[in-house]
N, C-alpha and C positions, 0 to 999 in steps of 0.2 A: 504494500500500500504506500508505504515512505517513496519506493523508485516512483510511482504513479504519480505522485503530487511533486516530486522534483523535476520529475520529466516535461510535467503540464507547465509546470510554473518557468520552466527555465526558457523557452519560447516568448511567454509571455514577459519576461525580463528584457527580453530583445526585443521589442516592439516599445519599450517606453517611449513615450514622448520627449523631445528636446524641453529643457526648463522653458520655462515664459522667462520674460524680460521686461522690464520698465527702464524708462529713459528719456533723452529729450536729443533735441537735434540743431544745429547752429548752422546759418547759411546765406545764399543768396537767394532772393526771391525779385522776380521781374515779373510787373505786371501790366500788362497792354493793351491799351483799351482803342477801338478804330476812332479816328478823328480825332486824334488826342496824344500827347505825350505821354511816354511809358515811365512809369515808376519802378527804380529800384533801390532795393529794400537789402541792408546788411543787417541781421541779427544773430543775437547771442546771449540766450538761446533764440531759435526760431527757426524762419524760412518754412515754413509748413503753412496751415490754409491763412490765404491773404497775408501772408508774410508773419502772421502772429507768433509766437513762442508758445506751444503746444508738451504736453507730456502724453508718450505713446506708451500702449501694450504691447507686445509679442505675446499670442496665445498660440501655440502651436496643435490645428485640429490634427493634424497626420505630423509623420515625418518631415516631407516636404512641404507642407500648405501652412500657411499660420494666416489668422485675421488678426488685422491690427488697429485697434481702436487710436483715434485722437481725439486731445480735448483740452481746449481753454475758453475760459470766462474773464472778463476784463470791464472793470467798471469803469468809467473815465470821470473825475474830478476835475474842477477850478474852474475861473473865469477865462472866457475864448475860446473854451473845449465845448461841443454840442454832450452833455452829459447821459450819462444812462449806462446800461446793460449789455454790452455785445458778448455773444459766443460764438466759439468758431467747434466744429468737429467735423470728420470722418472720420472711416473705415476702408481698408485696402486689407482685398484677399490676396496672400502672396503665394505665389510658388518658389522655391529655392531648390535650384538642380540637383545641389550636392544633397541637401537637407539642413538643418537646422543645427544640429552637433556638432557640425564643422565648417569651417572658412566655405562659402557658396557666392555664387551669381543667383540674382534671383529678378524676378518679373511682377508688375502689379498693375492691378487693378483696384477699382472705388470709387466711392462717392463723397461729397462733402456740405456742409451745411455752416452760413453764415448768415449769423442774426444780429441789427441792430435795433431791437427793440420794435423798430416799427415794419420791416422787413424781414423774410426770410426766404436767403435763397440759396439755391443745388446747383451743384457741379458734378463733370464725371473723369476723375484720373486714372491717365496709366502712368509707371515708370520703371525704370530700371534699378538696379543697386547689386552692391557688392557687399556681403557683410562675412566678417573676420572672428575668430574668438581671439579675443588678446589675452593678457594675462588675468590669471584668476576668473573672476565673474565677468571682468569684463567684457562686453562686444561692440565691435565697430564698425560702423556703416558708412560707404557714401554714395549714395543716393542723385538722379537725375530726375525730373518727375514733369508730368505737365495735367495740367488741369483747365475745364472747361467752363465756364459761369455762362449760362447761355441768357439769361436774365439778372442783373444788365450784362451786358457784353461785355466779355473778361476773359483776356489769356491768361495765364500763371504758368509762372516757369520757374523751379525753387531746382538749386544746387548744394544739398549739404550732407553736411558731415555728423553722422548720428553717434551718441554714446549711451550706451545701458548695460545694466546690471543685471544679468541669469540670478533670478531666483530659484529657491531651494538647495540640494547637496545634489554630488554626483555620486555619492552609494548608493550601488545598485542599478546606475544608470546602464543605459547600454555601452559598450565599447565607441569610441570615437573614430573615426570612418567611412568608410561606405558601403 
């Protein structure tokens, strides 16, 4: 019975899932609007939706796939600022060739969502990225991305450079690899 349960379970050891990750990302974001001069945008952190500074998930559903939530809120204070409430979020479903355990290329897609209180509106992104494990929990990404606001009319085009932290331990994870 002992061989029965080591043998079931030891397949199922190799299938773990890659840790999640949390983190934030620093960058350039360009944004272009037709009849109009283009904005660009250096932050740190940020360069993610409308150039805000964002803190992401890495949730990995498989090996290869992980969705990745974004999100920030941002009030604006003082006299000469139009004040209020803005949020900015998406979600991008990623593929990553190698998988998630190890240095990968990977591919994305999503959607995204910016509110200023009295507006709310959707965009649709793809991008590319490369992401690294460096030392410890570390990982590192950098990221090419472009995104669509089709109301009002908005190109975005962000270049950054991603850092986060692997949650959890690696006892018991699978072998790192392919």
């Amino acid at each position: 019975m002992l061989a029965l349960t080591l043998g079931a379970a030891a397949p199922a050891a190799a299938q773990r899932l890659p840790r999640p990750e949390i983190g934030t990302q620093l960058g350039l974001t360009i944004l272009d609007r037709p009849n109009s001069d283009s904005d660009i945008q250096l932050s740190v952190p940020g360069g993610r939706v409308v150039g805000l500074p964002t803190i992401y998930a890495t949730l990995f559903l498989a090996r290869h796939v992980a969705l990745e939530p974004h999100a920030n809120v941002l009030h604006v204070f003082g006299n000469g600022f139009s004040g209020g409430t803005r949020f900015a979020a998406a979600a991008n479903l990623v593929a990553l060739t190698d998988g998630g355990d190890v240095a990968s290329p990977y591919a994305l897609v999503g959607a995204a969502l910016y509110g200023d209180g009295n507006d709310t509106y959707g965009a649709f992104t793809a991008g590319i990225g490369y992401r690294t494990l460096a030392v410890g929990r570390l990982a590192v990404r950098a990221q090419a991305q472009y995104r669509r606001w089709p109301s009002p009319e908005l190109t975005e085009v962000d270049l950054t450079v991603g850092l986060g932290i692997r949650l959890g331990s690696d006892r018991g994870a699978a072998p790192r690899g392919r």
